[in-house]
C-alpha positions, -999 to 999 in steps of 0.1 A, spaced: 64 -150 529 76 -151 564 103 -170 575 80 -195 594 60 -203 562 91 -206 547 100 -234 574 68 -251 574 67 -252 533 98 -270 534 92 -295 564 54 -303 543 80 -308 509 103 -330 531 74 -356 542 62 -352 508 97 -362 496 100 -390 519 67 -404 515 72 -405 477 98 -429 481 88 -454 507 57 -453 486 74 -457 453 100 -484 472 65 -503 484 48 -500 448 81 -517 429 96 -540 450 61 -567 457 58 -583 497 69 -614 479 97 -600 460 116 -589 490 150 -597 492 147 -609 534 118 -635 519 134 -645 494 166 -656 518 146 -667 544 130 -694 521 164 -707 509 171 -718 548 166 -751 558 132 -756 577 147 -778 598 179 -770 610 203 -799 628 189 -800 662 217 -792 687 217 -807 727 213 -783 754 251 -788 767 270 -778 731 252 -746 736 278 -716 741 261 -680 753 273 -650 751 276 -632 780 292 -597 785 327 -594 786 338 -595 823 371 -605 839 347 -617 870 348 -653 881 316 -671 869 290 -682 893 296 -722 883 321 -734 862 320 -733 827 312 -761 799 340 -773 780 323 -753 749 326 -720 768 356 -724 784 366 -729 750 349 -694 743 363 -675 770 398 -686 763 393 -671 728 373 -638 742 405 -632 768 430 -644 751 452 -611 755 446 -617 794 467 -634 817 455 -662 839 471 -646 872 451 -612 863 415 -623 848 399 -650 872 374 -658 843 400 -672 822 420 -688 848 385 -707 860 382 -719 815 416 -727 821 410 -748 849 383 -765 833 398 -773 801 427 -786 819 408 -810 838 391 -824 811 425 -830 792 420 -805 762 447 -783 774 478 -793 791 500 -767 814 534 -752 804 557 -766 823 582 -745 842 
């Protein structure tokens, strides 16, 4: 045999291989009997519903000031994504700072 037969024999026992076991996966393990399913009934069809403003979303990590101020909740999240930064370097923390200042949850070191 040549060496491309060779090649080809082996790529044809490969899918063979491969379809065996998703084929032998599908044949033991039943749709029903799936382990996602079987989680996904054990969650709770209806979940607590949360309001629009204790929502916290994830945005990429920047140092950039954000276009509007942040909600309490994030600026709660941004102190804990920066906190190696320093407020004089990273205006995204010092603007969470701010806010959580204002709104008494953090108080200033004094000097």
């Amino acid at each position: 045999m040549s060496a491309t037969a060779w090649a080809a024999a082996i790529v044809i026992l490969i899918g063979v291989a491969v379809l065996v076991l998703i084929l032998h996966a599908d044949l033991t393990y039943p749709r029903s009997d799936l382990p996602i399913v079987q989680s996904a009934r054990t969650l709770d069809p209806h979940p607590p519903q949360r309001r629009w403003d204790d929502t916290v979303y994830v945005v990429p990590y920047t140092h950039a000031a954000p276009g509007r101020p942040p909600t309490i909740p994030q600026a709660h999240a941004i102190m804990q994504q920066h906190v190696d930064c320093r407020s004089a370097d990273c205006a995204r923390k010092r603007e969470a700072r701010r806010v959580l200042v204002e709104a008494g949850r953090m108080r200033p070191r004094a000097r």
